[in-house]
N, C-alpha and C positions, 0 to 999 in steps of 0.2 A: 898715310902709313904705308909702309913701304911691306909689297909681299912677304920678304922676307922675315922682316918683324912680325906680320899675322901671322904664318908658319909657327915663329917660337912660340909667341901668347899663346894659341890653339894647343900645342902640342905643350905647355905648363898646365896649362885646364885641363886635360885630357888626365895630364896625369895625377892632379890635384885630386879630380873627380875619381879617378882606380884607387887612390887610396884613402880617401873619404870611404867607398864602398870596401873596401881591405878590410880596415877597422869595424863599421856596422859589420858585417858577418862573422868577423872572429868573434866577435862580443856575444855575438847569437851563439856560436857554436859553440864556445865555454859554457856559457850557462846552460845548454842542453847537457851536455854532462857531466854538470857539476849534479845536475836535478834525477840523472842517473840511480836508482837504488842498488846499494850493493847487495850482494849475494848474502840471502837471510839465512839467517843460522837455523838447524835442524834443533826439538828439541823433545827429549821423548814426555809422551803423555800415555795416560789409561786410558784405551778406546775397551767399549762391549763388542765382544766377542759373538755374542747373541741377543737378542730380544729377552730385557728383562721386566717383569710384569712390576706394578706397585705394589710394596709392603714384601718387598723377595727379598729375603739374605742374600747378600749377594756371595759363591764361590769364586776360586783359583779359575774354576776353566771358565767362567763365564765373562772374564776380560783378559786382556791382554795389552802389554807395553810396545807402543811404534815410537816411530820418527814423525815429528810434526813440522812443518816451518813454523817458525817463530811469528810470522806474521798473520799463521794461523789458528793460534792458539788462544779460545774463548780465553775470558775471565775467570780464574777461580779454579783454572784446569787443573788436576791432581797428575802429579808424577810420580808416585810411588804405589806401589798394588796393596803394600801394609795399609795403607788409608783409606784404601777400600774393600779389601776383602773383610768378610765379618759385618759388614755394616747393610744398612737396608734400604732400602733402593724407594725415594722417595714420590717418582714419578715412575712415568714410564720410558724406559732407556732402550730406544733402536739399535740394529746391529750397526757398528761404524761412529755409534756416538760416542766426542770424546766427556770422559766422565769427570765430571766437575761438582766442587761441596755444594752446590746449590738441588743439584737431585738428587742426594741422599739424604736420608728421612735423619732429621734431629734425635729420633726419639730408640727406646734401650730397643736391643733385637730380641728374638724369639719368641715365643708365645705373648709376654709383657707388652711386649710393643704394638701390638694388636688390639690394644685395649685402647679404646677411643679418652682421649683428656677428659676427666669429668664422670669418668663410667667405670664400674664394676665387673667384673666376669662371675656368672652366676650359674651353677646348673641346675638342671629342672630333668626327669626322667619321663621318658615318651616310649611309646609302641609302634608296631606297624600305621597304625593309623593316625594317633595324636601326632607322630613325626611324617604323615604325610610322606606317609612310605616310604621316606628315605632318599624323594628328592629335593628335598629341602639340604642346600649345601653350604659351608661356608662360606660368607662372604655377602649370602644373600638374604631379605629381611621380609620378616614374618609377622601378621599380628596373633597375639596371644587370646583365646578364649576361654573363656569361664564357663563351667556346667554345673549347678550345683543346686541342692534342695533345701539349702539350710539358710535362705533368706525370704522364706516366707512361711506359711500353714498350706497344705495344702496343692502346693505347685513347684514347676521347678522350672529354675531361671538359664535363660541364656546369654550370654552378653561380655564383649567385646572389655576386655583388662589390658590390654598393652598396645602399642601400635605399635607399626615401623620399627619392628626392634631387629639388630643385627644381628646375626648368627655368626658366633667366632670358632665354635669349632662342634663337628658333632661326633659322638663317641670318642676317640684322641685321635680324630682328623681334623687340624687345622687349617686353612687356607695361606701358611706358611710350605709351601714345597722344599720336600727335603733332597736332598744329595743324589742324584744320581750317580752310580758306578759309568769307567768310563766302561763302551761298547770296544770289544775287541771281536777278530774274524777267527775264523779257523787257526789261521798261521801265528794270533797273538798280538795280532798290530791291531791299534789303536782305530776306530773308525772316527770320520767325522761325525762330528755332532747332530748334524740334520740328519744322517744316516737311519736313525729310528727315530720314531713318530712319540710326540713329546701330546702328554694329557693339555689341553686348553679349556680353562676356566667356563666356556660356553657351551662344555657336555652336559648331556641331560641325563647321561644315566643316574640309576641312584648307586649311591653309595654302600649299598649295605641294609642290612635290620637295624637302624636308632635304637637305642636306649637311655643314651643322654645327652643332652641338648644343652650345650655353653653359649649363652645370651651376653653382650651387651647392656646393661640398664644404671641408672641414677641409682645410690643408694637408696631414695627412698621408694623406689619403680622396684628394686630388687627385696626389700622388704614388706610391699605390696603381694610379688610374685609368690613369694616363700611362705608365708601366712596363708595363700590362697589353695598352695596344694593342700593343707590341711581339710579343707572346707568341702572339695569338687575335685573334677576331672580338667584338666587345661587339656587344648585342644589349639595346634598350630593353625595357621593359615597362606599359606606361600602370595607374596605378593609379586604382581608382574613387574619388570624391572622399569618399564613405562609411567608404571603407578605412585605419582607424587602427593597425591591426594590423600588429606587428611578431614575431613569432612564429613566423614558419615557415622553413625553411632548403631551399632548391633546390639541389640536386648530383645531378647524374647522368654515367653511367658506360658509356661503349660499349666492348665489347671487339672489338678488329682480330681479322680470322684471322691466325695467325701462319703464316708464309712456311715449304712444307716446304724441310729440307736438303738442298744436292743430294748423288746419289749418291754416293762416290769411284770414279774413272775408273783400271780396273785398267791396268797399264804392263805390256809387253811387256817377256820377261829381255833386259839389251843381247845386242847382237850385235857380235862381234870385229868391228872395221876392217878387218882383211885375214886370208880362212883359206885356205890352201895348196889346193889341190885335187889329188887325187890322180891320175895320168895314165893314161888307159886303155890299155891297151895298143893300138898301131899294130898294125893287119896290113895286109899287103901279097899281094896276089895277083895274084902273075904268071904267065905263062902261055909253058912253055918256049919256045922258038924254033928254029930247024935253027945260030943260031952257039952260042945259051949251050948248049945239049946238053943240057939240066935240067928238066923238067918238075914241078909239084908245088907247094904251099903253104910258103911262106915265114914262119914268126911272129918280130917283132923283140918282146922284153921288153927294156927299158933297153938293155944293151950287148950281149944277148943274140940271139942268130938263130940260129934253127932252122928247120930244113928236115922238110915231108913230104911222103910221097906221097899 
């Protein structure tokens, strides 16, 4: 084969091969963007505004309408504030989270909804003390004691009537937080919301002097409870929030003195209405005279008279 001829074969290969290679890489470089995503659409959702607790109504300023990408929009995500204002906040919703019908509570809002499925709201009246001074708060769960003298002779019993029972509201303080007004400055403007210091379900203080006490219980727990103020004294018990345990049994038992007999009062034998008395004998001493002519002792027995010297 003559140079000339290898020259051309060489230089058909050459170019056989550039565009052999042409093709592999447009092909590559089509499919990279075709795999390209386009530009995701914005789409507004309910994000919280703040930190809201579980079992909260939720208000107007405690959420707020953004722009989300589309690609980042949970399941279930709510876009309208009508769907969620008014309704109650089934978990607990972060600042920034967007709000979605899976964390809001199924069930009716305000006081009603508070009531556990299955349970009753019941009140019972307390003092300083039986309410455990007053910090005993909503939300938090108390067992119920019994004091009373009227199941037995002679003593008086102590012992444990209710357990674990929930406290829904005491006095008409619910663990339902109401509205706050917005905070304004001097000039009228509107403060933010972190701006003043918000009450947290983990104060100790108490609440107040108790006087009545809305429980949680079974209808037939609540007609256990109701029968029993008639009988004794209830007496709360704050349990700690650590305290799962169900296990132990309270009853105690004080014995009264018993009251001595009294003696039998001995009776005197009757005595006759009327006893004859027997008559003593009459005497008579007289003392003669110059007419009677008789000097001496006179004795009269009954019809008898005798004369001595």
């Amino acid at each position: 084969m003559s140079p000339r001829k290898l020259l051309l074969l060489c230089g058909l290969a050459a170019i056989l091969v550039f565009m052999i290679i042409y093709f592999i890489l447009s092909s590559v470089f089509s499919s990279k963007k075709e795999e390209q995503p386009q530009a995701a659409a914005m789409v507004p959702v309910i994000e919280a505004s703040r930190d809201i607790e579980p079992q909260t109504v939720i208000t107007e300023d405690m959420v707020k309408a953004v722009d989300v990408s589309s690609n980042l929009v949970p399941t279930g995500a709510l876009t309208d504030k009508n769907a969620v204002v008014g309704k109650k906040a089934g978990t607990a919703i972060l600042a920034g989270d967007v709000i979605t019908a899976r964390k809001l509570s199924q069930k009716a809002g305000g006081f009603v909804g508070l009531i556990p499925e299955g349970m009753r709201a019941v009140s019972f009246s307390v003092n300083d003390v039986t309410g455990v001074s007053g910090f005993a708060k909503p939300g938090d769960k108390v067992d119920i004691l019994l004091v009373t003298s009227r199941e037995g002779m002679d003593r008086i019993t102590s012992k444990i009537l209710l357990k674990d029972v929930l406290i829904l509201a005491v006095n008409k303080s619910s663990s339902q937080p109401q509205p706050q007004p917005q905070k304004t400055d001097k000039d009228g403007k509107n403060l933010p919301d972190g701006s003043a210091p918000r009450q947290t379900s983990s104060s100790t203080a108490s609440i107040g002097t108790p006087s009545v006490v809305t429980v949680a219980l079974t209808p037939y727990d609540a007609a256990k409870l109701i029968a029993s103020t008639q009988i004794g004294q209830l007496q709360m018990l704050l349990r700690p929030t650590n305290d799962d345990g169900d296990h132990y049994v309270g009853y105690y038992v004080i014995p009264l003195p018993k009251a001595e007999a009294p003696k039998p009062i001995q009776q005197a034998a009757p005595q006759p209405m009327y006893a004859p008395q027997a008559q003593a004998p009459a005497v008579s001493i007289s003392s003669g005279g110059a007419s009677s002519g008789f000097s001496g002792i006179e004795v009269i027995r009954g019809t008898n008279v005798s004369r001595g010297q």
